[in-house]
DOVEXTOR-346206 format. One record per atom (N, C-alpha, C): residue in one letter; residue number from 1; chain; atom name; x, y, z. Coordinates in nm, 3 decimals, decimal comma, always signed. Atoms other than C-alpha are relative to their C-alpha. Layout:
N
(A; NUM; A; CA; (X; Y; Z))
...
//
This chain:
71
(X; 1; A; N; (+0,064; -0,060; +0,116))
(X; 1; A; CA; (-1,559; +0,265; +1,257))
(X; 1; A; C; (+0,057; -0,064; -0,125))
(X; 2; A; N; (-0,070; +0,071; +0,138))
(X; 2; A; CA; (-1,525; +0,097; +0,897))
(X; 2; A; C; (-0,059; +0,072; -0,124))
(X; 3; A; N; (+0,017; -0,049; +0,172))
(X; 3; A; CA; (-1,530; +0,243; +0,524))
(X; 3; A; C; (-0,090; -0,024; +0,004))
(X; 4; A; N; (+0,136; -0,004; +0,075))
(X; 4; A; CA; (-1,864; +0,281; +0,409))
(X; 4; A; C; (+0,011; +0,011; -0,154))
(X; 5; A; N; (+0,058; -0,060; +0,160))
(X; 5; A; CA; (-1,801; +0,449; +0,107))
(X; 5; A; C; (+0,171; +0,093; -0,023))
(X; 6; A; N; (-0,153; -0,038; +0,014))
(X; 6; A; CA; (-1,468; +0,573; -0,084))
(X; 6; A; C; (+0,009; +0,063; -0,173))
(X; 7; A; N; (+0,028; -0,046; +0,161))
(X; 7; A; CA; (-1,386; +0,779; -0,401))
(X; 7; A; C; (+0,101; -0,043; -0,028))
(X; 8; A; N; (-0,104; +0,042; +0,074))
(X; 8; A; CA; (-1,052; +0,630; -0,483))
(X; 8; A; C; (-0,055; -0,125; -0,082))
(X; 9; A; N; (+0,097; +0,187; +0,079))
(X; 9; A; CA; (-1,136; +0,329; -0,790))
(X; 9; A; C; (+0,131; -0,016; -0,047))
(X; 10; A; N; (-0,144; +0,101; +0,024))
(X; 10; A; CA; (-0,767; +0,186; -0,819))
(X; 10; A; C; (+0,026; -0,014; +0,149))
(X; 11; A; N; (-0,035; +0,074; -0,169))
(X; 11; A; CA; (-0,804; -0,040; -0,514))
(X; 11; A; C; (+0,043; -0,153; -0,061))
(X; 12; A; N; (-0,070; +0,080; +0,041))
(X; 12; A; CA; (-0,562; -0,335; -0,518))
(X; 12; A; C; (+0,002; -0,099; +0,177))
(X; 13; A; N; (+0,022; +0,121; -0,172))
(X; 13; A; CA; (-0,651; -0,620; -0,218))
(X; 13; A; C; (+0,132; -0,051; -0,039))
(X; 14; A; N; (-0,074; +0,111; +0,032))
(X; 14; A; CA; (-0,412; -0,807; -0,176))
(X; 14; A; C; (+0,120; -0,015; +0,204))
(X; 15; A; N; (-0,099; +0,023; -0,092))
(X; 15; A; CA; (-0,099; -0,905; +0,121))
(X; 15; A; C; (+0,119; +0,050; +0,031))
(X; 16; A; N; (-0,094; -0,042; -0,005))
(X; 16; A; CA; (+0,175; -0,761; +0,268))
(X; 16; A; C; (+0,109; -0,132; -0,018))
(X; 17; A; N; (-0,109; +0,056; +0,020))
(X; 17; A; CA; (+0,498; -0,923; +0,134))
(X; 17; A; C; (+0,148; -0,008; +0,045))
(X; 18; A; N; (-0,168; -0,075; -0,049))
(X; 18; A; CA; (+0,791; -0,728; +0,262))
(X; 18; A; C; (-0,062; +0,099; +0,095))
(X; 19; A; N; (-0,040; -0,125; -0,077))
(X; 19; A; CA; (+0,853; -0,424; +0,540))
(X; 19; A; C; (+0,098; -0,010; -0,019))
(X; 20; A; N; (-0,104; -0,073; -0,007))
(X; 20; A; CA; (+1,137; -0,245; +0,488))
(X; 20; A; C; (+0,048; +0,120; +0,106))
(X; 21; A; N; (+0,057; -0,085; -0,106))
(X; 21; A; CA; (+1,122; -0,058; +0,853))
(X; 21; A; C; (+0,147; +0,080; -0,037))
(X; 22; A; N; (-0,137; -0,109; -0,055))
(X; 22; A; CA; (+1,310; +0,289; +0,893))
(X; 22; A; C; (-0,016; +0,096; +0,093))
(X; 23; A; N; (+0,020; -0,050; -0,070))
(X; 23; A; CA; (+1,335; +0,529; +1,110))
(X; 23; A; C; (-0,157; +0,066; +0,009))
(X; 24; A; N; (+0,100; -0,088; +0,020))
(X; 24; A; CA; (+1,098; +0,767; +1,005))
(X; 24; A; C; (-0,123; -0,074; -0,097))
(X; 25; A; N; (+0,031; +0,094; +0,120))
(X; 25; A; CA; (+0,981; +0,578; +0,658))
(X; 25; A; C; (+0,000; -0,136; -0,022))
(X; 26; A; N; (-0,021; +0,120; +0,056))
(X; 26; A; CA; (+0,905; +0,245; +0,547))
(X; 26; A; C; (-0,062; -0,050; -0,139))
(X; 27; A; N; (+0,072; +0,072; +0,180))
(X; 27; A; CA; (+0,834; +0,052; +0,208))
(X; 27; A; C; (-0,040; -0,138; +0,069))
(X; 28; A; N; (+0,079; +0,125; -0,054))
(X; 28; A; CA; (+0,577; -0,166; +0,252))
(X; 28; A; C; (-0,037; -0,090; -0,134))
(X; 29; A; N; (+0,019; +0,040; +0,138))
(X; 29; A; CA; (+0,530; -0,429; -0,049))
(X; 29; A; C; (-0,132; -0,109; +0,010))
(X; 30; A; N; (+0,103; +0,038; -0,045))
(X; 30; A; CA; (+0,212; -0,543; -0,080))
(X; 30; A; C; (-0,052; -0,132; -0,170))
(X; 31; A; N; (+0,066; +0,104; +0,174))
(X; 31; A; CA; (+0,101; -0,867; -0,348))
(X; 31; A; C; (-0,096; -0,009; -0,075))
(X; 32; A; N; (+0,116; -0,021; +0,040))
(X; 32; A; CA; (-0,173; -0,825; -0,537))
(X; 32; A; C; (+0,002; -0,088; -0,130))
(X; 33; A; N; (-0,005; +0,060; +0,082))
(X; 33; A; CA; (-0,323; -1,027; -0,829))
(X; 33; A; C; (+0,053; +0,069; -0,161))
(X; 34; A; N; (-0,046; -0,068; +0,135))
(X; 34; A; CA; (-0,204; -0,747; -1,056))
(X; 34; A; C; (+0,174; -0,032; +0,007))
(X; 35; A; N; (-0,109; -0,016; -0,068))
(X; 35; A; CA; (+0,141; -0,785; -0,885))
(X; 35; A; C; (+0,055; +0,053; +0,134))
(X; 36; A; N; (-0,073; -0,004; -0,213))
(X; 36; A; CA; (+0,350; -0,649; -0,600))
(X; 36; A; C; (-0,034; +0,188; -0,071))
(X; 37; A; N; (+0,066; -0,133; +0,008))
(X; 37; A; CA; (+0,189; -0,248; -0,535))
(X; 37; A; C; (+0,139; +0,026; +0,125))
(X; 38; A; N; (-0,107; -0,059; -0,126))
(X; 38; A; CA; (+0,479; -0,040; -0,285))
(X; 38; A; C; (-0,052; +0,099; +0,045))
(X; 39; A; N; (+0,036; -0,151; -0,043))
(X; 39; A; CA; (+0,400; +0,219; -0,065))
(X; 39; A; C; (+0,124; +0,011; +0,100))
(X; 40; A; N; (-0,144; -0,075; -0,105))
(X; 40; A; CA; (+0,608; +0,442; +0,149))
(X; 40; A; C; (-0,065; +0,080; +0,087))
(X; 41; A; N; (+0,092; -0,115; -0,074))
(X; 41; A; CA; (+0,429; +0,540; +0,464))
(X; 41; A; C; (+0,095; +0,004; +0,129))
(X; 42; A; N; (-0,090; -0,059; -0,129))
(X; 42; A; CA; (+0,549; +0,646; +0,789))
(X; 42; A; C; (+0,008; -0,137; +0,094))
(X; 43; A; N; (-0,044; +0,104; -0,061))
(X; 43; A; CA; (+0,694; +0,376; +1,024))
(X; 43; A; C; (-0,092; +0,002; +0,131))
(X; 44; A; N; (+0,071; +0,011; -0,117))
(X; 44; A; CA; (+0,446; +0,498; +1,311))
(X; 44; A; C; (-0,124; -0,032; -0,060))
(X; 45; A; N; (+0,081; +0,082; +0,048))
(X; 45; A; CA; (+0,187; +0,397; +1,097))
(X; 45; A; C; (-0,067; -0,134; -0,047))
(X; 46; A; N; (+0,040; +0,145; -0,016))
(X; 46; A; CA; (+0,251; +0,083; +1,043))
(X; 46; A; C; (+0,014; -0,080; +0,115))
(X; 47; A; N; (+0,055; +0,058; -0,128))
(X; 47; A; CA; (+0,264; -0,003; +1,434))
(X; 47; A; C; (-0,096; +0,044; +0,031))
(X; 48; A; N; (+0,190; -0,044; -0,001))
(X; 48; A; CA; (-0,067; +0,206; +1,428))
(X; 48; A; C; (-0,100; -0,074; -0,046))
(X; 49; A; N; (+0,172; +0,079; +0,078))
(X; 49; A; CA; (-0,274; +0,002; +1,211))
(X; 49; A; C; (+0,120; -0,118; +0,053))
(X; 50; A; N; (-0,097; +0,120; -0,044))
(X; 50; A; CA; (-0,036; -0,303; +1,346))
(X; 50; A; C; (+0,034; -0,112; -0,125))
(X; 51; A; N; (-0,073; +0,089; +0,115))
(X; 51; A; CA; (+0,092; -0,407; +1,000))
(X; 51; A; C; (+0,113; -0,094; -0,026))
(X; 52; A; N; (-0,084; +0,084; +0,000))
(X; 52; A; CA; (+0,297; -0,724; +0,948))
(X; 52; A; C; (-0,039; -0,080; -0,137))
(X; 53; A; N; (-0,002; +0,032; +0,107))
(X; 53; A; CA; (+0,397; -0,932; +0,699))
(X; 53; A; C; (-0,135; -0,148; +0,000))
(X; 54; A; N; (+0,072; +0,085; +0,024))
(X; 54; A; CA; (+0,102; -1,175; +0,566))
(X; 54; A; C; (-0,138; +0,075; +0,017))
(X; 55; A; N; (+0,097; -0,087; -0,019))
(X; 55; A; CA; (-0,166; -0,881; +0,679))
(X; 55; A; C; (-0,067; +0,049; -0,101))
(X; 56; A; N; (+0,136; -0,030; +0,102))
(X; 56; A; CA; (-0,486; -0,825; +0,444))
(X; 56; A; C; (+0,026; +0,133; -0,014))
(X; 57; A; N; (+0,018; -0,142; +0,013))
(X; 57; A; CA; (-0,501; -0,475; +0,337))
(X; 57; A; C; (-0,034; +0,030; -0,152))
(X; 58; A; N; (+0,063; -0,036; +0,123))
(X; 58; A; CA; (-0,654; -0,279; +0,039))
(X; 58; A; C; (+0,100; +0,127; -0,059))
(X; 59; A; N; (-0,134; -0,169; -0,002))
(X; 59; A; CA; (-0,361; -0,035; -0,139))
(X; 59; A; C; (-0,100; +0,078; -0,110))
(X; 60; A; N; (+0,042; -0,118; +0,045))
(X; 60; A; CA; (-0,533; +0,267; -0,248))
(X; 60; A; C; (+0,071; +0,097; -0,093))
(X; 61; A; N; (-0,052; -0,064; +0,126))
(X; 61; A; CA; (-0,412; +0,414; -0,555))
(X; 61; A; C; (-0,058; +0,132; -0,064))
(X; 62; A; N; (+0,053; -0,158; +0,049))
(X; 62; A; CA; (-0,476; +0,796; -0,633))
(X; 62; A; C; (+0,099; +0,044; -0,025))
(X; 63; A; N; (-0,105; -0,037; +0,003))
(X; 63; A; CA; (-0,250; +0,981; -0,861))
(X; 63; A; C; (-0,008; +0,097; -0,114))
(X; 64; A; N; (+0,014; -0,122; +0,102))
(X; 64; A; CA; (-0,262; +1,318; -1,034))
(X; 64; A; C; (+0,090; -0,002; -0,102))
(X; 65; A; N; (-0,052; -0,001; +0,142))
(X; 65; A; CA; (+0,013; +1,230; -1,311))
(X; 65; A; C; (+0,044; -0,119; +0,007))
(X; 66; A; N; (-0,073; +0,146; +0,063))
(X; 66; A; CA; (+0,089; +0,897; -1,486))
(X; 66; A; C; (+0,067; +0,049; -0,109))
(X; 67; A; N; (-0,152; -0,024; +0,113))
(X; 67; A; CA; (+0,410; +0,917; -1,746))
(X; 67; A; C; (-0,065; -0,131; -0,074))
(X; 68; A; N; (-0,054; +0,072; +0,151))
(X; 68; A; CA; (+0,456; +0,706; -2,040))
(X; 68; A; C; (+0,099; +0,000; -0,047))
(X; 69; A; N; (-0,109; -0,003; +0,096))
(X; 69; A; CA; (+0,756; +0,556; -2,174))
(X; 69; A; C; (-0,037; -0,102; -0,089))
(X; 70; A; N; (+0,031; +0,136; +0,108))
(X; 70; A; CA; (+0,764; +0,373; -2,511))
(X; 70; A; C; (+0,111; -0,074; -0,010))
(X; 71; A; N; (-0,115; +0,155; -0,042))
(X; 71; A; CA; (+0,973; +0,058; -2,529))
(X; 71; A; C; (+0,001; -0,061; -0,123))
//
């Protein structure tokens, strides 16, 4: 079965760069033309979808509060 249709609109294509495997958790760093996007998903997930480094993927960005600091 594949995505048809999706309400998240901060989607970032791009490559995995790094795993950081842990027990439970891993940081996955993913490259994108905006830059490098991180996520932190569960370590049985990424032998579920069989994620490795150089692997296509789309990072999905949904997020009920963005901050602001001024510089």
């Amino acid at each position: 079965m594949g995505i048809t249709a999706i309400n998240v609109r901060n989607q970032f294509k791009g490559r995995i760069r790094e795993i950081l495997r842990g027990p439970v958790l891993s940081e996955v760093d993913v490259e994108t033309p905006s830059g490098i996007v991180t996520s932190v998903i569960t370590t049985r997930s990424i032998d579920e979808l069989r994620l490795d480094i150089g692997s296509e993927v789309v990072a999905l960005v949904k997020a009920t509060e963005v901050s602001l600091a001024k510089l």
